[in-house]
LUMKOLPA-417582 format. One record per residue (C-alpha): y, x, z. Coordinates in steps of 0.001 Angstrom, whole numbers, padded with zeros to 6 digits, always signed. Layout:
BEGIN
YXZ...
//
This chain:
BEGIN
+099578+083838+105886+096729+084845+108406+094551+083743+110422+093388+083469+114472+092976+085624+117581+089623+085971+119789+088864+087207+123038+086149+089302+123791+084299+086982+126182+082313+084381+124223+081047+082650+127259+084568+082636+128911+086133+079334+126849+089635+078379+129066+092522+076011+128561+094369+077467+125637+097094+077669+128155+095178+079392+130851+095196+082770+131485+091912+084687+130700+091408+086824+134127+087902+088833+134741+086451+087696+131598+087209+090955+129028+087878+094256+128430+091749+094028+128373+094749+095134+130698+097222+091858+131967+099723+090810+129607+102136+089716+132547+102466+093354+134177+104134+096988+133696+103747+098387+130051+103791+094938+128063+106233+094396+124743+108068+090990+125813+109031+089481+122108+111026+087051+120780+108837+084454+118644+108435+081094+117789+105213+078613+117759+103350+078687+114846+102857+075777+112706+098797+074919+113562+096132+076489+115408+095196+079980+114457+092721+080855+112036+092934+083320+109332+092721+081304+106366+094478+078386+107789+097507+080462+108971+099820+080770+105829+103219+081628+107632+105018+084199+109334+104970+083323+113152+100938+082967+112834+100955+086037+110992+102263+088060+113895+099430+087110+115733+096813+087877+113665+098397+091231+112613+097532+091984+116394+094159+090191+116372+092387+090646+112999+091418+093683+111388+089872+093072+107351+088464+095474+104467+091956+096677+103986+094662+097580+105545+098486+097578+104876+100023+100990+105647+102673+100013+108565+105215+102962+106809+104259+102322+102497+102673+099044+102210+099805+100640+100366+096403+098941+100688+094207+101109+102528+090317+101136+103806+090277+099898+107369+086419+098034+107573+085437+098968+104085+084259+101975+103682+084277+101840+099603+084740+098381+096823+083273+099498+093612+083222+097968+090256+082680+099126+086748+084462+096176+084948+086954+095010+087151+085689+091749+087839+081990+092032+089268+082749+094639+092828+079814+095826+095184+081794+096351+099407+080199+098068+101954+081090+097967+105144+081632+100576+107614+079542+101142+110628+080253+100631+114016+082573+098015+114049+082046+094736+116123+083698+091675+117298+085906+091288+120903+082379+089532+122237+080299+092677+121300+078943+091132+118442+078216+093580+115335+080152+093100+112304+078252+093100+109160+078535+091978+105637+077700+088471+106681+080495+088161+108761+082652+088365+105491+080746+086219+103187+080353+083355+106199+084348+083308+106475+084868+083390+103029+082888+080388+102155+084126+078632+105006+087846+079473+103874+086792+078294+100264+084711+074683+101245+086952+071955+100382+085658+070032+103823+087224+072936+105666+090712+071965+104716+091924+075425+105045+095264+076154+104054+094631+079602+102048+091530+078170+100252+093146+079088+097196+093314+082931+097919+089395+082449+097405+089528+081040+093557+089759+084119+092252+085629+084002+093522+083338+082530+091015+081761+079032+092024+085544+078195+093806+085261+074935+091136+081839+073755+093265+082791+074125+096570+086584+073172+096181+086965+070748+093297+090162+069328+092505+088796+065906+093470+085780+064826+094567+083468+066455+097153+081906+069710+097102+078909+069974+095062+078024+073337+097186+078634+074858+100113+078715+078219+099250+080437+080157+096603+077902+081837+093666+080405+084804+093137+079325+086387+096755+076069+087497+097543+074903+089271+100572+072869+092304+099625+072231+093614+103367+073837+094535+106709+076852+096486+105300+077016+095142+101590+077930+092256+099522+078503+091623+096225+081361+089665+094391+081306+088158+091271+085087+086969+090528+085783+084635+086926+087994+086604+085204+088830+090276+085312+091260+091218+088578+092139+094922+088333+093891+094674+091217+091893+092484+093707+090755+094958+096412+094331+095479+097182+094830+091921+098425+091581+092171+100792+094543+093186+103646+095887+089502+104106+094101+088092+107138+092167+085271+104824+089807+087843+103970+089458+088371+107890+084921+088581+108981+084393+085836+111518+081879+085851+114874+079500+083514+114565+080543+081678+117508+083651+080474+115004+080880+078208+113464+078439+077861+116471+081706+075839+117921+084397+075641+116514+086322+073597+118604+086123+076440+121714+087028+079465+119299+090090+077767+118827+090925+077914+122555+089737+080876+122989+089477+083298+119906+087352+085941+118861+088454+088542+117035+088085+092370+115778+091890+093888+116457+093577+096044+119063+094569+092777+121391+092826+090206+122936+094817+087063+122928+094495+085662+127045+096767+082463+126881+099339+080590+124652+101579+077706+125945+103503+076029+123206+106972+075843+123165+107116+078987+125863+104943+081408+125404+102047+083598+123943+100137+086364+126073+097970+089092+124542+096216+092080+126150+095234+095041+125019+091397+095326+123803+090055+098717+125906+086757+098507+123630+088795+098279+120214+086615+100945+117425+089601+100879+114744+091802+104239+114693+095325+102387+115545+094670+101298+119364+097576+099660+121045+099556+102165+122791+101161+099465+125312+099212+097562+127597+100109+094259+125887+102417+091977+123913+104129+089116+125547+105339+086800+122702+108040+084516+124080+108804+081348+122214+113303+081073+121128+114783+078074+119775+117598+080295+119250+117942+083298+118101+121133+083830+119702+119873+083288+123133+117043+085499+122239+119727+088470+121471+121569+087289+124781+118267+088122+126897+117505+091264+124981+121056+092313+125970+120125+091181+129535+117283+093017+129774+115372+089906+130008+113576+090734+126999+112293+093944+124907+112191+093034+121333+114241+090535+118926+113151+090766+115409+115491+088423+114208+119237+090177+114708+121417+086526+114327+124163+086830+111518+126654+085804+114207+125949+089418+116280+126276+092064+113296+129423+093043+113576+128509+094197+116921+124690+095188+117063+125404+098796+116372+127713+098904+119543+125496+096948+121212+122438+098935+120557+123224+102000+118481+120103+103868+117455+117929+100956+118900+119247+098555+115908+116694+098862+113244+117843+097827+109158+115519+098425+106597+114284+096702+103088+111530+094776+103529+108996+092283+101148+110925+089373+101939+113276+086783+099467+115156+083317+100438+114888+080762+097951+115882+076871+098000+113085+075138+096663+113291+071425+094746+110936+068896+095490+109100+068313+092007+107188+065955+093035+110257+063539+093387+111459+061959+090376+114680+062457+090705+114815+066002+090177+111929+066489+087879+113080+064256+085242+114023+065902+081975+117159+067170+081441+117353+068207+085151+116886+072008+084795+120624+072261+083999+121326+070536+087619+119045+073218+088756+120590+076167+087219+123822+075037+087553+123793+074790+091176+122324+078286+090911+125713+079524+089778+127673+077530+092184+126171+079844+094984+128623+083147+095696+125672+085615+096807+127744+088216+096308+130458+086439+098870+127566+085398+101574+125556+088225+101938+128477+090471+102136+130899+088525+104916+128140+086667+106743+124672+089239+106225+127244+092432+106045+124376+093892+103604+121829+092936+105832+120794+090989+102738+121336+091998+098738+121727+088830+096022+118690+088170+094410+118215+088744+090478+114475+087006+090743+111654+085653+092821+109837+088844+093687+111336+091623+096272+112772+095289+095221+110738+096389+097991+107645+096212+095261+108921+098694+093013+107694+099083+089502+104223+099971+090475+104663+096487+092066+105963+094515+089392+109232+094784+090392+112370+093615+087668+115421+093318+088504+117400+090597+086222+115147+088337+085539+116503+085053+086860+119521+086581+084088+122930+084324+084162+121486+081647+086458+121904+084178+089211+125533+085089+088669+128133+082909+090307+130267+081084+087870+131766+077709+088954+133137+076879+085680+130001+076651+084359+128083+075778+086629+130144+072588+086985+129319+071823+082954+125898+072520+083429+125680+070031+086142+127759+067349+084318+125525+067986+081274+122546+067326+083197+123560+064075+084106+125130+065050+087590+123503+065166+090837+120516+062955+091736+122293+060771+093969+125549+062084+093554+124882+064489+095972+122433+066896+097469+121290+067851+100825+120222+071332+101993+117159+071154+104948+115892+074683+106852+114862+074739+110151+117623+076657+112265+115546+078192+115252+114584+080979+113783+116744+082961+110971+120273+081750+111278+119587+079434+109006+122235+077195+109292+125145+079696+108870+124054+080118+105554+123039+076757+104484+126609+075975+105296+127768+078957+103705+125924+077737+100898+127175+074179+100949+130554+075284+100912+129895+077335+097675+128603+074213+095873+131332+071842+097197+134282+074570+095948+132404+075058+092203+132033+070805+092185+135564+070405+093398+133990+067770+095529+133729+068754+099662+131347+066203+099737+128591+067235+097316+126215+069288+099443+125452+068840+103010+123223+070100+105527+120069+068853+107152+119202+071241+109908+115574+070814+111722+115304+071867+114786+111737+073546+114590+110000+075448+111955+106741+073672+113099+108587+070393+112260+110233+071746+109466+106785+072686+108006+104883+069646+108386+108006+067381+106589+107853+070378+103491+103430+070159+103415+103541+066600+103532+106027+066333+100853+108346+064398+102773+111675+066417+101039+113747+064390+098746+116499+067319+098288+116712+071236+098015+114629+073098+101197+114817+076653+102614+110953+078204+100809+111266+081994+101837+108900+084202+101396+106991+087210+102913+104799+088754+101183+101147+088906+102062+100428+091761+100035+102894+094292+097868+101833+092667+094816+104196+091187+091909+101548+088438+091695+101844+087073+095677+105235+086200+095089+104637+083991+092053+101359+082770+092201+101065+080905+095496+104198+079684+095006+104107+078477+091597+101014+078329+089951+100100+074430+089480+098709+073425+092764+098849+076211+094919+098550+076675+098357+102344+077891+099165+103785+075242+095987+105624+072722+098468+107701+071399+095405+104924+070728+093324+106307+072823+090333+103895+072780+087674+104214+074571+083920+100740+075468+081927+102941+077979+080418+103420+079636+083723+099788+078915+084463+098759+080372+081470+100474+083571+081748+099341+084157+085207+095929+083904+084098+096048+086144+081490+097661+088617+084359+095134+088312+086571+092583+089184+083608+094158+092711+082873+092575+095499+083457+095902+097172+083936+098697+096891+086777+100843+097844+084206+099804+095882+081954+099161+092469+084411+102592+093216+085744+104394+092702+082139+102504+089175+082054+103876+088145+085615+107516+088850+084304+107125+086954+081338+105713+084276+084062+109580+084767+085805+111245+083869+083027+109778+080825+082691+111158+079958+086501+114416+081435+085268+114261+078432+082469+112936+075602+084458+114575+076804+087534+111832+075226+090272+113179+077092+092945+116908+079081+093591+116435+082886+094429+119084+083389+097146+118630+086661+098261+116208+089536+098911+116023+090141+103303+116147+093005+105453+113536+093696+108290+116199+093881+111542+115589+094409+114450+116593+095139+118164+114583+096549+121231+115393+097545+124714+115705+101186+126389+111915+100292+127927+110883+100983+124307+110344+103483+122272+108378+104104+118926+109557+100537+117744+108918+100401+113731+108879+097354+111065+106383+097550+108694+107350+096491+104962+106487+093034+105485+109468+092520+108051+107001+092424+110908+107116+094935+114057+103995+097186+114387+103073+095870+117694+100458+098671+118486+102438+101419+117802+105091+100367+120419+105204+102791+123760+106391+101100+126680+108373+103100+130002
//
């Protein structure tokens, strides 16, 4: 979901696990008026359009600033570095680019420093995770085939035009396109990302309120604040210490301790007792955010036909109603589709779409699944990670639903993985061969981010491999109206094909929570689940 972090001293390349000391313009992140945070490692190397999930995203929330903005209270897309995207027919848009804006190195930030990162995010050679955020662009097909090599290196749709303006041509009409340039892909690069590429990644350069001075896997991440930082939202703390938690129970144990100063991931377990514990420092709100078990599609055995029956009817063995309420006490509301309520209308929000498949009913659910042909296997197995999330209270929770519906306690089981790093490389390289925990945050509050990269044939988030030119189709002709209103009624027609061929199972739409120490105040989530770092006042 984003992207990297930078430092403002180009000539000051350390150890990735070194501390940066007399080389910038930033305070210590190991002293008095630093935000010490539970987190865990991300999956690669930061760099905004190879960074596609949430633990990355923190960091580049902190480190990256783009052409828009997500409001930290609405969600709304808002101008940060641009100072105005025109277009006259939705598809061909003219950006310019603010003034005064420049990299952590002192470098000036221009037009070119969006159209270099773009094309590098789009080159097939690059092997960049988000490429696909960049198809929208036209000339995507030549510089990212779907095999083969590149046939060039740069996209046709964008077009420098001078130091604060560009041009971009996309293929089809996108009404709604500027309001995904918020999602750290779309972050300008330095040119000393290309100059060498391998020392930017030790030692990022970015445009955001922090600077980030060290990360050592497995324990911790240190960022400072950036002194020099032109953007109107300047950290308020001195810096963010991001502390890596196998566990977020031990995480909630140290916040309680005063070990810690912020937990953004309350566990299930503590609920009943986080308003005693913290009272007014105990943050619940909605936020962008659904659960889903996704099926491996690319495995025979459950994309054979007939098999969508085994796939909805295990849908209606689950008892959302029963888990969210005794295990999430409300901290979680049963999903009805595969978008978020947090969108609204304006969003594309529907409730109901996923229709019957979403209700519990073990009676028939059990037909279903008997009409289908039965289980692949005679039984399935449910695989999360379980640092992060208490993931495994509900995948039993889950497990247990099935198994009562069936009549059989040994038809589901659990297959917990002990890191989301690990968990993350098994689900990219297509290593499932059973149901898998695919949640979702959304990049952007947009009906069309929670279908589209998950699945549209091929795309970048699509870990099962669902593909349905019906679907495809539809979002297509979504992306080409010139309407929200009118795109959004497309993307719902897109949902109920997922609520026929049932490619993933919508478990339930996820609070932002949150807990933070008496050192804090000022502690927010923003819609996307995520704590506004910079906001945060520390003593």
């Amino acid at each position: 979901m984003r992207g990297v972090a930078r430092a403002r001293w180009a000539g000051c390349v350390l150890s990735v696990a070194l501390v940066a000391s007399g080389c910038g313009g930033g305070g210590s992140s190991g002293g008095s008026g630093v935000v010490r945070a539970s987190w865990g490692d991300p999956q690669n190397q930061l760099e905004p359009a190879n960074t596609n999930e949430v633990q990355g995203g923190k960091v580049l929330d902190m480190i990256f600033r783009g052409l828009k903005r997500y409001d930290p209270r609405s969600g709304a897309a808002e101008n940060m570095l641009a100072d105005r995207i025109e277009t006259s027919d939705q598809q061909n848009f003219t950006v310019t680019v603010k003034d005064g804006w420049t990299f952590s190195n002192g470098e000036k930030i221009s037009s070119k420093s969006f159209v270099d990162a773009w094309n590098y995010a789009a080159l097939v050679d690059n092997k960049q995770k988000n490429a696909s955020f960049f198809a929208y662009i036209d000339g995507y097909d030549k510089v990212h085939p779907t095999s083969g090599t590149a046939t060039s290196k740069t996209l046709s749709g964008l077009s420098v035009k001078d130091d604060r303006t560009f041009t971009v041509k996309l293929r089809t009409k996108f009404s709604t396109w500027p309001d995904t340039l918020g999602y750290a892909a779309y972050a300008p690069l330095p040119a000393a990302f290309f100059e060498n590429h391998a020392a930017w990644l030790k030692k990022p350069i970015g445009n955001g309120p922090y600077l980030v001075d060290s990360y050592d896997k497995g324990s911790s991440m240190k960022l400072s604040k950036w002194d020099a930082y032109p953007g109107p939202d300047k950290a308020q703390n001195n810096g963010v210490e991001l502390r890596v938690y196998t566990d977020n129970n031990t995480a909630y144990t140290d916040l309680q301790a005063g070990n810690l100063d912020l937990v953004d991931d309350i566990p299930s377990a503590q609920l009943k007792n986080v308003k005693n514990d913290l009272g007014d420092r105990y943050i619940n709100q909605p936020a962008g955010i659904i659960q889903t078990l996704a099926f491996p599609m690319y495995d025979p055995a459950w994309s054979k036909s007939g098999l969508e029956k085994v796939r909805r009817g295990l849908s209606m063995a689950i008892n959302r109603d029963q888990i969210t309420d005794q295990i999430y006490r409300k901290t979680r509301t049963p999903a009805t589709d595969w978008t978020s309520p947090a969108l609204g209308d304006k969003g594309g929000y529907k409730a109901g779409l996923c229709g019957d498949a979403c209700k519990y009913d073990a009676t028939a659910a059990k037909k279903l699944i008997q009409d289908g042909g039965g289980l692949p296997g005679g039984r399935i197995t449910l695989t999360s990670n379980v640092d992060t999330g208490s993931h495994r209270v509900w995948m039993d929770a889950v497990c247990n639903s099935i198994n009562n519906a069936l009549g059989n306690d040994r038809a589901c089981t659990v297959n917990p993985i002990g890191t989301f790093a690990d968990f993350r490389a098994q689900t990219t390289e297509q290593r499932m061969t059973n149901p898998f925990r695919s949640g979702w945050q959304m990049d952007y509050p947009l009906i069309q981010n929670f279908l589209q990269p998950l699945y549209y044939t091929d795309a970048s988030s699509n870990y099962g491999k669902f593909s349905d030119p019906r679907f495809d189709n539809l979002v297509d002709e979504a992306n080409a109206e010139s309407s929200a209103d009118k795109a959004n009624a497309k993307f719902q027609d897109a949902e109920k094909i997922l609520a026929e061929q049932m490619p993933a199972i919508p478990l339930w739409y996820q609070n932002g929570s949150a807990g933070y120490s008496e050192r804090l105040s000022d502690v927010t989530l923003n819609p996307f689940s995520v704590p506004v770092y910079e906001q945060i006042k520390v003593g």
